[in-house]
N, C-alpha and C positions, 0 to 999 in steps of 0.2 A: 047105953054104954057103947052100945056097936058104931051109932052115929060119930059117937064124939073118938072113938077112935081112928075114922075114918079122916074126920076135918082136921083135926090136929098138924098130922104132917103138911098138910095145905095150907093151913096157917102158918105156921113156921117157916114154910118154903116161901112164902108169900112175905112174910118179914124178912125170910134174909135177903130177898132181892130188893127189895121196898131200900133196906138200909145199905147193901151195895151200891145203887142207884143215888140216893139222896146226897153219897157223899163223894159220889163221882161231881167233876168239873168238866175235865176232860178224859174223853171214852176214845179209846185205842181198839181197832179193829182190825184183827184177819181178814184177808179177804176172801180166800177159796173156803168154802164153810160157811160161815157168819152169814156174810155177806152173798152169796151167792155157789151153786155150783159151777164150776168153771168149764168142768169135762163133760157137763152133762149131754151134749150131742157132740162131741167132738173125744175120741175116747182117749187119754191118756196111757192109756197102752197100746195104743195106734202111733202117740207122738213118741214115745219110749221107743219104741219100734222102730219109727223115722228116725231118731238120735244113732241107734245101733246100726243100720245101714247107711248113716252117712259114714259115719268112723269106717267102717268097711270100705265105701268109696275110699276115700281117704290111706286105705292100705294098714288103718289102724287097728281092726279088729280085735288084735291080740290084745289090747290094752285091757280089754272087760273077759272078767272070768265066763262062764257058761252060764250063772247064777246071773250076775249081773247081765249080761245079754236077754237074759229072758224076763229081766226084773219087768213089771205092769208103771212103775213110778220114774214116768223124766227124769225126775230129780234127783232119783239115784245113779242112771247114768251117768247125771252132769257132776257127782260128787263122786266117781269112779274114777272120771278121769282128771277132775280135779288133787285125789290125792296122787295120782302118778304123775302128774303134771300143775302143779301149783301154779297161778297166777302165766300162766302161758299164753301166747298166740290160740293155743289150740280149744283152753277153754273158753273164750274170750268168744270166738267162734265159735264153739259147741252154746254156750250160753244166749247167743242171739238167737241163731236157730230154735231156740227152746223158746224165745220170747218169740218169735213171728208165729211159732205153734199155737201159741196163749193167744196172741193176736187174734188169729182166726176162731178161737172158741170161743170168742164173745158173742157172736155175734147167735151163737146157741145155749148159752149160758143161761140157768136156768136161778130164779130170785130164791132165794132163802126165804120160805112162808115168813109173813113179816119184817121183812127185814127195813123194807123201802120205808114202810111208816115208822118204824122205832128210828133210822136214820132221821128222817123228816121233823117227827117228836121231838127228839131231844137236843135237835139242833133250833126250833123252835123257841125251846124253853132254856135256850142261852148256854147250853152245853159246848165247846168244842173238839171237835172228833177231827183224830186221822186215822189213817189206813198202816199197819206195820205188820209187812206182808213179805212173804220168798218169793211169790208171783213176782213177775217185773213191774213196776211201776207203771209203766205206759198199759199194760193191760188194765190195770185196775183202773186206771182213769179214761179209758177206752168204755169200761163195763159202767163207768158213772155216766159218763157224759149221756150215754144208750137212756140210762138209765132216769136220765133227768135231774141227780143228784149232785152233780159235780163242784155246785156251789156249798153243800154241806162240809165238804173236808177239804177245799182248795185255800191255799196251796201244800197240807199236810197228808199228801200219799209218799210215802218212805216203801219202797220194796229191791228187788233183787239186784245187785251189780255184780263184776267177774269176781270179785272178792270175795270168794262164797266162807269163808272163814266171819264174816259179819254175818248171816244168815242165822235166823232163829235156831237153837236156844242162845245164841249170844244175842243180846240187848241191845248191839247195836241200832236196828232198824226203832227202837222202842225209845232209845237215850236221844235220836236227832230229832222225832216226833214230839217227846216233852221238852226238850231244849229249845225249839222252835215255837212252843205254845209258851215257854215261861214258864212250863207247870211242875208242880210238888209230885214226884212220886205218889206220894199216899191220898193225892187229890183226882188221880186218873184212876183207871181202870183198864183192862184188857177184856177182851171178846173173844177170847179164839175155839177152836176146835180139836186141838192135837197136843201133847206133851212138850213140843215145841216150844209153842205159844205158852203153857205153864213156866216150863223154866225159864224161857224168858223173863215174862213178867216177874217170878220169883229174882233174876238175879238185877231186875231195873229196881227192883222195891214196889211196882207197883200190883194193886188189889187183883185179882182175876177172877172172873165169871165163866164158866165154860160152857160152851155149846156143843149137845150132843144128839143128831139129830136120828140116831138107832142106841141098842143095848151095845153092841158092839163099844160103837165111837164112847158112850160113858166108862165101861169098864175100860176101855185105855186111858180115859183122863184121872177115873179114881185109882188106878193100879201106879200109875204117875206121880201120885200126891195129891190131887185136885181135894182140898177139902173146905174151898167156897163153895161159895154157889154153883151147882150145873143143872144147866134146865137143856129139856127136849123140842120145846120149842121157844120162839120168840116171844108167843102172845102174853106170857104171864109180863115179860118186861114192858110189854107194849101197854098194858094192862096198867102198872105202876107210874108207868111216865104220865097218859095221859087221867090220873087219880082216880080208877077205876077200881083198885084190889088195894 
């Protein structure tokens, strides 16, 4: 009795990725997460940091509350002064800045256990995959190219531009990925990490798998809705691609 209680949810877990998987075509990827950590030697509240004392050069300080100046996430700077300043010179320049920060943390960017082979896998076995990312773009294809992969998703990396109103949870970066492949919503898949990437995928139509590589990061995707598939780490996918589970 004990055994079979035990295998059960294994089982199960095992079929719902087996059937996520089989009816994927094309697999749509996060990149910070999934794919890799991005900050992992280069700290993100170091580049946050850097964003709030340039705005200060700048004579701009006032723009960010005390909260905001101290926030740990780039990205929320850059959407601070994007709402006081929509589509400006100023974000436009705050936003490159944030990509030459991304730049430089490739180069310490740490791989998402498994990632490189389930990319590898499933591009192998006739899959097409892009990348549909807030990262900018040029980082992400920076961390491929490092990475040896860049023939797996080229020419399908969609990520950040000044227009931060396209930026995950809108579909945007998700709708030019599948319009580009030719592909059916319900024939893709998503990969992400963060509630983001759920509602995303939730409002492109398409299937979503989540990756959550602490307790933490899951109870944000299941407090979010996440009621696919979410796995801890990559191997069980890696597992199913190559007919192993």
């Amino acid at each position: 009795m004990t055994d079979t209680t035990q295998t059960e949810p294994v089982t199960a877990e095992t079929e719902n990725i087996r059937e996520v998987i089989t009816r994927a075509r094309f697999v749509l990827f996060d990149f910070d997460g999934p794919i890799c950590r991005l900050f992992a030697g280069h700290s993100a509240e170091g580049v946050a940091k850097d964003l709030v004392e340039w705005l200060a050069r700048q004579g701009l300080r006032g723009l960010l509350t005390e909260e905001e100046r101290e926030h740990p996430d780039p990205m929320a700077v850059l959407y601070a002064v994007h709402r006081r300043h929509p589509r400006s010179d100023l974000v436009t320049e705050l936003e490159e800045r944030l990509t030459q920060q991304e730049l430089k943390a490739v180069d310490s960017a740490m791989p998402t256990a498994f990632a490189d082979p389930v990319i590898r896998t499933w591009s192998a076995v006739g899959a097409r995959l892009a990348i549909a990312t807030n990262n900018s773009a040029r980082t992400a294809l920076g961390y491929l190219e490092q990475r040896g992969l860049t023939e797996c998703f080229t020419p399908n990396v969609y990520g950040r531009t000044e227009v931060l109103e396209h930026l995950k949870p809108d579909p945007h970066c998700l709708n030019r990925a599948l319009n580009a492949m030719g592909a059916a919503p319900s024939a893709a898949l998503m990969i992400g990490d963060a509630p983001s990437d759920l509602f995303a995928a939730q409002r492109a139509g398409v299937p979503f798998l989540g990756y959550a590589r602490n307790a933490a990061k899951e109870k944000w995707l299941r407090e979010a809705g996440a009621r696919d598939v979410v796995v801890g780490s990559l191997e069980p996918v890696l597992r199913v691609l190559r007919g192993q589970a």
